[in-house]
Structure formats: C-alpha cells, structure tokens
C-alpha positions as CSV (number, residue, x, y, z in Angstrom):
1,X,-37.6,12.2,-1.2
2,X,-34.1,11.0,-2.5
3,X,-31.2,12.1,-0.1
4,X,-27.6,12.5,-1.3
5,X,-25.3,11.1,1.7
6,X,-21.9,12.1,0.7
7,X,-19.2,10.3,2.6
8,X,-14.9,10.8,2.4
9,X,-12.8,8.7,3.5
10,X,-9.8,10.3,4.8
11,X,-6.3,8.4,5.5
12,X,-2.7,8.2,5.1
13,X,-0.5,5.5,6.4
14,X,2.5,5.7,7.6
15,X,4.5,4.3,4.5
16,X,7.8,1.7,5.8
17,X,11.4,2.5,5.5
18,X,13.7,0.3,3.6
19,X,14.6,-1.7,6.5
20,X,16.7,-4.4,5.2
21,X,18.2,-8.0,6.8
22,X,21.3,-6.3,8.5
23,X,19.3,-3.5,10.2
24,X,17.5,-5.8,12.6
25,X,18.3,-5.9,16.1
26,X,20.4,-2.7,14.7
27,X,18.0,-0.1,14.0
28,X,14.5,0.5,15.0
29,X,13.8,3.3,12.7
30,X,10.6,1.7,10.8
31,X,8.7,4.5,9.3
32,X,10.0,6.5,6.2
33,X,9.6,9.7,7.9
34,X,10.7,12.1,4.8
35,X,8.5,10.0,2.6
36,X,5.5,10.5,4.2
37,X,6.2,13.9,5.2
38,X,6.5,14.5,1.8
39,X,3.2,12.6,0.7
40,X,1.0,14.6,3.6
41,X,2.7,17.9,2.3
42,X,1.9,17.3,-1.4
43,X,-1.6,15.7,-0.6
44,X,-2.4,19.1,1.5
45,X,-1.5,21.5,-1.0
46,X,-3.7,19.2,-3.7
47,X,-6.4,18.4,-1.8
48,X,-6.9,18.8,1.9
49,X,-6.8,22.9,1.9
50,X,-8.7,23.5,-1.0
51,X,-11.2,20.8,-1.1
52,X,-11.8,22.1,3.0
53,X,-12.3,25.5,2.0
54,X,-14.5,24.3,-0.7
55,X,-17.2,22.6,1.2
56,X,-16.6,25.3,4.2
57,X,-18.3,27.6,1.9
58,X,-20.7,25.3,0.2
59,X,-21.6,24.7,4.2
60,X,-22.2,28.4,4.7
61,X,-24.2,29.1,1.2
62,X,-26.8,26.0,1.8
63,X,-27.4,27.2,5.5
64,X,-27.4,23.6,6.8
65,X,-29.2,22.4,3.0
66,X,-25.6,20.7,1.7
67,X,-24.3,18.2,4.4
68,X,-21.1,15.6,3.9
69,X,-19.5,12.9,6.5
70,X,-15.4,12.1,6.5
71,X,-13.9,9.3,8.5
72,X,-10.3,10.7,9.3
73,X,-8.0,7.9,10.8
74,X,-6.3,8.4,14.0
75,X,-2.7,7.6,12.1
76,X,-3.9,10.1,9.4
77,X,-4.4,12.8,12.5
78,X,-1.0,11.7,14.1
79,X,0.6,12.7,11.0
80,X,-1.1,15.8,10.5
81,X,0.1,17.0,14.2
82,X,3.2,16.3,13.2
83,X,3.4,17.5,9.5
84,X,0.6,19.8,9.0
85,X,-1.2,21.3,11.9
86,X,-2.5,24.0,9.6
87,X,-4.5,21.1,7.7
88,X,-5.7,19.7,10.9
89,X,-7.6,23.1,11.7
90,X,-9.1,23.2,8.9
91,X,-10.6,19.8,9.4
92,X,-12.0,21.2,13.0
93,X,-13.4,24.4,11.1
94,X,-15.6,22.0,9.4
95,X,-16.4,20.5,12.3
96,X,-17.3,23.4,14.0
97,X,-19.2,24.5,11.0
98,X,-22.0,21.9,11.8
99,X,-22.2,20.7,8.2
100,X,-19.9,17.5,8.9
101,X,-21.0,14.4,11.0
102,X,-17.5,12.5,11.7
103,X,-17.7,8.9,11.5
104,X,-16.3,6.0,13.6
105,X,-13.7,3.0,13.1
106,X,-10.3,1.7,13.6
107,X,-7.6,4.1,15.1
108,X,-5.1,2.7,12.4
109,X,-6.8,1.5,9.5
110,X,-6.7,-2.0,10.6
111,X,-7.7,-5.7,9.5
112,X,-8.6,-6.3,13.2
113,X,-11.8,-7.0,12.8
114,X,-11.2,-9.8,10.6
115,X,-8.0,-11.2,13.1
116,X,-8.4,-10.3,16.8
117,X,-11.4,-8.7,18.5
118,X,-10.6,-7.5,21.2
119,X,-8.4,-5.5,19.1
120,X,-10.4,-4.0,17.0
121,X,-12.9,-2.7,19.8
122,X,-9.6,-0.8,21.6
123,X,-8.9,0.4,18.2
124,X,-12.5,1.7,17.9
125,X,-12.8,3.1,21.5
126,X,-9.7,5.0,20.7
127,X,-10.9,6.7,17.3
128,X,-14.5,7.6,19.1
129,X,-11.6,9.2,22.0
130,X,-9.8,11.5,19.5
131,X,-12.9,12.1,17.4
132,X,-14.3,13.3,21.1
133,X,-11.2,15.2,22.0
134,X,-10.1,17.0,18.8
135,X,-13.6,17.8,16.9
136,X,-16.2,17.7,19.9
137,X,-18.5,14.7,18.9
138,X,-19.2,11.1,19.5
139,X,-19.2,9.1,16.7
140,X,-23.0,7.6,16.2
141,X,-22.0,5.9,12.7
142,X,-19.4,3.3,11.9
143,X,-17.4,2.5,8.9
144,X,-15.3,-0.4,8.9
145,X,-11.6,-0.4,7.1
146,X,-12.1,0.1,3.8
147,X,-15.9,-1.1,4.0
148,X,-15.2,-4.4,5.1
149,X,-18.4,-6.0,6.3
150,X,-19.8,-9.3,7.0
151,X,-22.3,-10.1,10.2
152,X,-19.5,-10.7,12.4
153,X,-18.6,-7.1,11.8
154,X,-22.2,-6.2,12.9
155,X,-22.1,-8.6,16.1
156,X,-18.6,-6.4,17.0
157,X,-20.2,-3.1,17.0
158,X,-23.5,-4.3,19.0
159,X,-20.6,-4.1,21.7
160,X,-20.8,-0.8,20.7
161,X,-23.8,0.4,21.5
162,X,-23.5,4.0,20.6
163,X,-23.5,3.3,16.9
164,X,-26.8,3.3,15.1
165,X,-25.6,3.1,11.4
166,X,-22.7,0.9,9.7
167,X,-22.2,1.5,5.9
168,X,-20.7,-0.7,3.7
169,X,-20.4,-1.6,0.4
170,X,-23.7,-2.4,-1.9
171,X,-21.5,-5.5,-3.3
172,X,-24.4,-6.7,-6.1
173,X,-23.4,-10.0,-4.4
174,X,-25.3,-9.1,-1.2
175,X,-27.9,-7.2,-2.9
176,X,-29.0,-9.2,-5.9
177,X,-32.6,-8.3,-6.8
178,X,-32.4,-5.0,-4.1
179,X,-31.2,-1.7,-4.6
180,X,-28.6,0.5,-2.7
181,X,-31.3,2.7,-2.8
182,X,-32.9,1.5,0.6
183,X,-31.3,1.4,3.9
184,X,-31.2,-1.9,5.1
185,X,-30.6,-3.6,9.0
186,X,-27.9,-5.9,10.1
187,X,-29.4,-10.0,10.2
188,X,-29.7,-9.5,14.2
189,X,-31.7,-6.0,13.1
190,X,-29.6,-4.1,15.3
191,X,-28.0,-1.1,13.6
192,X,-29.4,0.2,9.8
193,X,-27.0,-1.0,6.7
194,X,-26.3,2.1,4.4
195,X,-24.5,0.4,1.4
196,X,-22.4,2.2,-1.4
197,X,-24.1,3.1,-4.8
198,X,-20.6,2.4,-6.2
199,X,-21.3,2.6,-9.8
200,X,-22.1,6.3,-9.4
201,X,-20.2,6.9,-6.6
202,X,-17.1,5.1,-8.8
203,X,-18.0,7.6,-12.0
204,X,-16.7,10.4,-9.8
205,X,-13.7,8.4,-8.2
206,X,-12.1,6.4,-10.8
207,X,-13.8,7.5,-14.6
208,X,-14.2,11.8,-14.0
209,X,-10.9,11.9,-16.1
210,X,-11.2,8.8,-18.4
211,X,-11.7,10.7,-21.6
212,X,-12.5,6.9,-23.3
213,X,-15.4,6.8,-20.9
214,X,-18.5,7.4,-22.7
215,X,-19.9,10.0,-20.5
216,X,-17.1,12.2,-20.3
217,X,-16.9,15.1,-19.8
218,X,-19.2,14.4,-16.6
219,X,-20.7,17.7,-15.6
220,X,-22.6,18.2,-12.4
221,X,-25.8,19.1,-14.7
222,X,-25.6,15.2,-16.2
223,X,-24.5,13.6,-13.0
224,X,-27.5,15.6,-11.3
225,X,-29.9,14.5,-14.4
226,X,-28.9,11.0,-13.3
227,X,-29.9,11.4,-9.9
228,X,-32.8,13.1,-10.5
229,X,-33.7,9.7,-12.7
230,X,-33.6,7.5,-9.4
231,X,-36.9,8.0,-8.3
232,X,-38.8,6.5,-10.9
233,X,-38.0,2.8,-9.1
234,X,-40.1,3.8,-5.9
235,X,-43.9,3.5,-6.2
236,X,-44.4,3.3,-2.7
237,X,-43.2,7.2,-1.8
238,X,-40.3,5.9,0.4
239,X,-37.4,7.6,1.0
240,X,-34.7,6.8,-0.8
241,X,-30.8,7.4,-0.3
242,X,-27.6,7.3,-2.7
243,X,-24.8,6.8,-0.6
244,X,-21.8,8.2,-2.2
245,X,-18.8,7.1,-0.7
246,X,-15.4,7.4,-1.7
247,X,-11.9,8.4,-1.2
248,X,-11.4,12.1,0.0
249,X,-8.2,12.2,-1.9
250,X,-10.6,11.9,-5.0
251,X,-10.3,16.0,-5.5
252,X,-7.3,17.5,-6.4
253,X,-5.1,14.2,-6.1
254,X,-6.9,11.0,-8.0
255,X,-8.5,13.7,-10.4
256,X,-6.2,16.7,-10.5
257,X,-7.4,20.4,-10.5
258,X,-7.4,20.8,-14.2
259,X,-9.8,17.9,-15.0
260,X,-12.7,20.3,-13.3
261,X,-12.5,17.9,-10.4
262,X,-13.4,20.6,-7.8
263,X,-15.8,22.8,-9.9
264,X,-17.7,19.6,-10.5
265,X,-17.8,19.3,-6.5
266,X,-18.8,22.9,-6.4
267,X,-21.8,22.8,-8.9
268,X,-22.8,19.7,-7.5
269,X,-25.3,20.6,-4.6
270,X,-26.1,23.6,-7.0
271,X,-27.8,21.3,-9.3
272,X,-29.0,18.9,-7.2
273,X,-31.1,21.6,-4.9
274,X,-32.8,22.9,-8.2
275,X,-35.4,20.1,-7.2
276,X,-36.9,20.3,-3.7
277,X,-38.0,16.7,-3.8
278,X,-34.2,16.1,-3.4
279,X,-31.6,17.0,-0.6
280,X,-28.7,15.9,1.7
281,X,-28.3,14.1,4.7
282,X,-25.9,12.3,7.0
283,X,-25.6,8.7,7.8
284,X,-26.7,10.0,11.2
285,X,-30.0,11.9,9.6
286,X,-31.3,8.7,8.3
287,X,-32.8,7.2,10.9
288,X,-34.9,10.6,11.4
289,X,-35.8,10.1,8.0
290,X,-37.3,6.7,7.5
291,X,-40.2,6.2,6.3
292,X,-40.4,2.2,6.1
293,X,-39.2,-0.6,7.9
294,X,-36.0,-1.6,6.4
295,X,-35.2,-5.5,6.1
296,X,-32.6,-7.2,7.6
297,X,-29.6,-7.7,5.2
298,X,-27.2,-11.0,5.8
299,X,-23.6,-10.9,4.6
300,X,-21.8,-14.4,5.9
301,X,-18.0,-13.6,3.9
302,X,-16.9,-10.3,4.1
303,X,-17.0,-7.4,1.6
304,X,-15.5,-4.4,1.3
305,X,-15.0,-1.5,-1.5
306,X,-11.7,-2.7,-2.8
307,X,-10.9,-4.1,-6.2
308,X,-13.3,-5.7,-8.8
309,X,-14.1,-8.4,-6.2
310,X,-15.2,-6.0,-3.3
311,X,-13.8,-8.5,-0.5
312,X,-10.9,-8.6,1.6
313,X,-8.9,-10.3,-1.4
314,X,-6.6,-6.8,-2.1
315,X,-5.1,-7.8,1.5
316,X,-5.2,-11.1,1.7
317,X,-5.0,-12.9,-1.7
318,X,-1.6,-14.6,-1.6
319,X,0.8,-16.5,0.6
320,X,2.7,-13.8,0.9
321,X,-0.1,-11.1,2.8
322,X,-1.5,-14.1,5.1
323,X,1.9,-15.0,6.5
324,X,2.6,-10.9,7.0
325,X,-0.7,-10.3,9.2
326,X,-0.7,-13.8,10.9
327,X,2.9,-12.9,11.9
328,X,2.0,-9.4,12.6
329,X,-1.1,-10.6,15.5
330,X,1.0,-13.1,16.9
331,X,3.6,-10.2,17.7
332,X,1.1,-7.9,18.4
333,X,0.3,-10.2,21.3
334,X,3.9,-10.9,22.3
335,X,4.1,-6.9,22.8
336,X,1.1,-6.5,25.1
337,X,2.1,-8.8,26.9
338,X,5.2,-7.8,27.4
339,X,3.7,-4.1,28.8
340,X,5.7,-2.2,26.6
341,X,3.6,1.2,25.8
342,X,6.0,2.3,23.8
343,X,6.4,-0.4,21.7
344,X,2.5,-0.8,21.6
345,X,1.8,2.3,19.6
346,X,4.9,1.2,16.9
347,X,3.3,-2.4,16.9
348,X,-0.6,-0.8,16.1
349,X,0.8,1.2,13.3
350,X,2.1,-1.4,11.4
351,X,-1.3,-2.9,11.6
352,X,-2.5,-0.6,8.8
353,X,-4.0,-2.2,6.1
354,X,-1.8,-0.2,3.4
355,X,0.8,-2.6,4.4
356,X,-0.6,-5.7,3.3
357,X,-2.4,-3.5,0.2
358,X,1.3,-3.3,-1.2
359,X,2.1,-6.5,-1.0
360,X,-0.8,-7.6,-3.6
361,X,0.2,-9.5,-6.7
362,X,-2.8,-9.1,-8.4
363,X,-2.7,-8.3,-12.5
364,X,-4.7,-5.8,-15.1
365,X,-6.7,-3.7,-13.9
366,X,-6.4,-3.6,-10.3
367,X,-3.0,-4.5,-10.3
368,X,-2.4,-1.6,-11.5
369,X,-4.1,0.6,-8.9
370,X,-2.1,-1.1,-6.8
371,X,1.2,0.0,-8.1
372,X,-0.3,3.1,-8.5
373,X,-0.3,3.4,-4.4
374,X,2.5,1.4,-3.5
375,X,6.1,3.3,-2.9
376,X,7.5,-0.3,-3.5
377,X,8.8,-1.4,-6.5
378,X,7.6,-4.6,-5.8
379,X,5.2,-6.7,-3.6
380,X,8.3,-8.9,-2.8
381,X,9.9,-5.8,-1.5
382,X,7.3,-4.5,0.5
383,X,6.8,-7.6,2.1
384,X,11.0,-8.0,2.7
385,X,10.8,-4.7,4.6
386,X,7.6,-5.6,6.6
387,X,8.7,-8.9,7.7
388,X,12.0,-7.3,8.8
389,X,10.6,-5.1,10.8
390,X,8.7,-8.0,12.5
391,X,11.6,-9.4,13.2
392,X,13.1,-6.2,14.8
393,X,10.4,-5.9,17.4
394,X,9.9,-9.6,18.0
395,X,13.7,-9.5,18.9
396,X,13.4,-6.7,21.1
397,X,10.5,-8.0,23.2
398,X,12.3,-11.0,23.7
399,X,15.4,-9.3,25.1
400,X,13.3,-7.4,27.0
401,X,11.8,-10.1,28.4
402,X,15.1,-11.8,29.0
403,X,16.6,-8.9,31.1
C-alpha cells in the first residue's frame, strides 16, 4: 500500500523593529508589533480560515480516510492569542476533529539544536507543554526547525523518549541509491526517519503557479496519476509512504486563491481514494503500518529543507549570520544567568531562525526567495537591527547585574 502523509508547517516570527544605534540603552521596544499584526491578519484571511475550514470538512467527508499533521510554533500561537484568537480555534477544531496528529519541536523556531543543547530540549519540552495544554495531545513525532537533521539531532531527542518518529528532508545527498519512499531509522536505530519526497512535495509548494513549468496547469487528477505511478518500484509488497511536507502558508498565500491552489487541495484526497490500494496516514500511523524492517540511515552534517543546498547554509552562510547567532547564545547565557524571566522570554524570541534567514546574501534563485520573505531591504539592515537589539539586552543585564 502507498500512504500519503501530508505534513504543514505552520509559523510566523515575530519580525524586528527598526531599532537603530541611538535607541539602545533607550528603548527596549524590539518587535514590530503593527507589522506583524498586520502579517498574521493578512495571512488569516488568505490562508489560515479557509484552508482550516477546508480540511475540517475533507476530515468529516473521509470519516477518518483523509488524515494531515501541522507543526504550529509556540511564537506562531503567542501571536495568534494576541492577534487572532478566532484563528487559534479553528486550529483546536481540527484538533478536536481527530483528523490532525500535531507534531513536536522548538518553542521558537530555533537553531538550538545546532548551538546549545540544553536549549533546545527546554525549547522542545515547552512546545510538547502547549501542544498538551491548548489541543489535548502529546507530541509522539518530532520535526526539527526547518528539517534540520543530522545524528546529533537524533542523539537529542533519544533524551526524549516519547518521540518515535523524526522527519526530515530526503536530501538525495543522504539518500543516494534509496528512495524517500521507505521509512528509514536513525544510525543508533532508535526512532524511524520519514524523509521529504521534495520533488513532489516542491511541485505543489513552489511550481503550482509557474505557468513556464511544463506540467502546469497541475490538477489533482495528474498529480494523483503520478502517485498512483509510485508503486511500480516495490517488488517486495512493502509499504510505501510519500511524505509531503511543506509550508502551510502554501494555500492561499505562496499560491493565491485564483491559481486553484485550494480546489487542487480539495480534489486531492478525492482522486487519490479512487484506488483502495492507496490512503493516508500520519507520521504517527507509520509505525502501525510497517511491514519491513527499515535500515538505519546516517546523516554526519546537517540537512534541512531550505534552499537548493538543503543544509543549514540559508542561516549560516556568511560572516555576517555566524557573528549574529554566536552573539545571540552568548547573551542568551548572560540572561539566564542573570534570573531575569522576563527578559528570558524576549531573549528566546529572537532566537527564531527567520532572523538569521533575512540576513542571507545568497544570489539567483534562492536569493530571491529570500527577499521575497524578508521585511528588510537589506541583509545589512536586518543584521544592523538585530545586533542592536543585542546590544540593548546585553546592556541591560549588565546594569542589572551592577545594581
């Protein structure tokens, strides 16, 4: 059987005010509040509502037949409390609809893994927390910031014990010979590996729209037929899954409502269910559903689904990013120990890996997706206001320390 595991991931960050040389030790208003207000607003109305309602009811028609998984980021829910409760209850109507397994990882959308452990496993600990408290479950699958993976990653979660399942990226640089197709275990064999069929999870994300793409207009009827097609590699009657991953913001905001984004979305499981040799399942489903012993799968540099090079390079490619999230950690240690609460919750936003995102000077192609996110109009500038900012809360530790 070949099982579609359909995953979102869903996150805003909280985007940085201009904060310029003269405001430090002046002003500690960091966040562009209007801005992002503005951005959750607009995102709702374009996607959040009306993509929720969307699978709600695809949910309810299926009768448990069409399933999906979202990660939602703790600074994602923060917002939504304060911008958009409306949008937030609609995310717990999915959960309560049963249809929705909600995934696990870092409270803010962090690089911790990759800079300070101990970190990244409060950061973790904290999402499972609000997953627990505001949609009534216990997170059982992982997902690492932007699918960054490596076995250090893996050896961080066995901490964890109460996640099964890690999905990442099926980078053809891990893979070679293999396909995405098969679920895979870490190199310890502790938790299974689901990895990212990007190139057909990357015809929905980035090409629905690209009317020089040679299979547009994509239909759910074609996309479907090529699903359908995936079998042929398995001689062995295994069970196979494509693990389609992607941005939530995909529908309504990446592809906008009058490319057919959403009645793709809607025909989708339509199609798909024609065939009963083919359904959908969570990453939580597939350990019920195994019908082999996968093998272990070793990733020494890290990966993630980000730019043509899938690693961490859209973070941490030029002199620029390092120094920002060096500095950041070595403040971020100044204000624990300083005991400062309050100033621990400002200091974890800024961990966000957005930040660093903007500050990427890469060129073509993914330069421009990076432009295409940033509300910078440079990576000079983005990095001015971030290192400011730094300054700011360095400065008032410090004093605080002082007194």
């Amino acid at each position: 059987m070949l099982n579609v595991v359909l995953y979102f991931q869903v996150h805003q960050p909280r985007r940085l005010a201009p904060y310029r040389v003269l405001d430090i030790g002046r002003s500690h208003q960091y966040f562009n509040d209007n801005l992002n207000r503005n951005v959750v607003n607009k995102v709702a109305e374009k996607c959040y509502l009306r993509t929720n309602r969307l699978l709600l009811d695809l949910i309810d028609k299926f009768n448990g037949k069409f399933k999906v998984a979202f990660s939602i980021t703790g600074a994602f829910i923060e917002q939504l409390r304060e911008f958009r409760p409306d949008v937030l209850k609609s995310f717990k109507d999915l959960a309560d609809s049963g249809g929705v397994e909600f995934l696990g990882e870092t409270y803010y959308h962090s690089l911790a893994s990759l800079f300070d452990q101990d970190e990244f496993i409060e950061q973790v600990q904290m999402h499972s927390d609000l997953m627990e408290a505001d949609f009534g479950c216990k997170p059982v699958t992982f997902r690492n910031t932007e699918l960054i993976y490596c076995d250090q990653v893996a050896d961080l979660i066995t901490k964890m014990p109460q996640f099964k399942t890690i999905l990442t990226e099926g980078a053809d640089k891990i893979l070679g010979w293999r396909s995405p197709l098969y679920s895979y275990k870490t190199h310890k064999g502790r938790q299974l590996l689901l990895l990212k069929y990007y190139s057909l999870a990357d015809d929905i994300a980035f090409r629905f729209s690209d009317k020089n793409w040679s299979s547009y207009p994509l239909t759910a009827e074609r996309f479907a037929g090529w699903l359908h097609k995936l079998p042929l590699i398995e001689k062995h009657g295994r069970n196979l899954y494509v693990n389609l991953f992607m941005d939530y913001e995909t529908f309504g905001e990446h592809q906008w409502s009058d490319t057919g984004i959403f009645d793709f979305l809607w025909d989708l499981p339509h199609k798909v269910l024609k065939n009963d040799f083919f359904g959908f399942c969570q990453p939580r489903d597939v350990i019920k559903t195994l019908n082999y012993e996968p093998a272990p799968l070793s990733v020494h540099h890290p990966i993630s689904w980000a730019d043509c090079e899938r690693d961490t390079s859209a973070w941490l490619s030029n002199p620029m990013q390092w120094n920002a999230v060096r500095t950041f950690y070595d403040v971020l240690t100044k204000v624990k120990n300083s005991g400062r609460k309050d100033l621990l919750e400002t200091a974890r936003r800024l961990s966000t890996s957005d930040l660093y995102y903007y500050m990427c000077t890469k060129y073509f192609n993914d330069g421009d997706v990076h432009k295409y996110f940033s509300p910078y109009s440079t990576p000079e500038e983005a990095y001015v206001y971030f290192v400011n900012i730094l300054a700011d809360l360095e400065k008032t530790v410090e004093e605080e320390a002082v007194v």
